[in-house]
N, C-alpha and C positions, 0 to 999 in steps of 0.2 A: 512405406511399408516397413516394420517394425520385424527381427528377426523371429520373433512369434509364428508372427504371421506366415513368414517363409517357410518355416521348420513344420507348422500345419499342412500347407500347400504343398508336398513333396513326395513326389511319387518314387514309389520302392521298387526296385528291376528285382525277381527274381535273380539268386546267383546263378542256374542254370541257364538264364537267359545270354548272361556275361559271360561266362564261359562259353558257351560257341559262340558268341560275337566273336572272343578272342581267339577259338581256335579257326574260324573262320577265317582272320586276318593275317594267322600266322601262315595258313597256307597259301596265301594273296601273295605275302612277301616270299616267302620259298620260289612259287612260280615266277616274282617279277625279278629275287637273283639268277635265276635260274637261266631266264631269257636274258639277262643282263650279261654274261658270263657268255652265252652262246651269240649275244651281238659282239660282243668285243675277242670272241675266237672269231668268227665271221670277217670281221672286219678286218683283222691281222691275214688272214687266208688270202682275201682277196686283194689285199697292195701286195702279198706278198708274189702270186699268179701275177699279178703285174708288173711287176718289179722283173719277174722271171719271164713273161713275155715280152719287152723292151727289151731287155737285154739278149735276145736273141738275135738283131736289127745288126749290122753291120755301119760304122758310122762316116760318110765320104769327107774326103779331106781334101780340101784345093789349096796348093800354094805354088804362086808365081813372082819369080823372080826378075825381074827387069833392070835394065839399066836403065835410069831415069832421062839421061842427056840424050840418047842416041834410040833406045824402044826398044835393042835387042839384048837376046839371053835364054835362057834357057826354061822355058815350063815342064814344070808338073805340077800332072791331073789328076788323084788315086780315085776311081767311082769304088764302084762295087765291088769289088774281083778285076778290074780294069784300072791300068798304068799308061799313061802315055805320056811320052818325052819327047821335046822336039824343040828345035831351034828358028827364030823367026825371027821378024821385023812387028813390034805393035800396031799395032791400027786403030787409027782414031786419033 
């Protein structure tokens, strides 16, 4: 096909056609920043709720001290709000 021929075959849009295509599309994009912008507040929000309900948690610590030759020594057990200390023989 010869560019004749194309240049015959060529259908003409109206300019008012092209104009609301494009304000059509401008509003598409507005909307899809828009939401874009309100997922990525969203999503900072909620690690940050999270971040901020974890850290509410209190964290248990156990460390036990033993003499390795003999089994005794002294423990401690920190839970929750709970300390105990006590003196013993290992078992096992």
């Amino acid at each position: 096909m010869s560019c004749e021929e194309c240049k015959e075959n060529r259908v003409t849009i109206p300019y008012l056609v092209h104009e609301s295509d494009m304000s059509r599309m401008e509003r598409i994009i507005k909307r899809l920043w828009i939401l874009l912008i309100l997922s990525i507040v969203l999503l900072v929000g909620t690690n940050a709720a999270w971040i901020f309900y974890e850290s509410q948690w209190q964290v248990n610590q156990t460390e036990i001290s033993q003499d390795v030759d003999t089994g005794e020594g002294n423990a401690y057990v920190a839970g929750i709000g709970d300390v105990y200390y006590g003196e013993g023989k290992a078992e096992g």
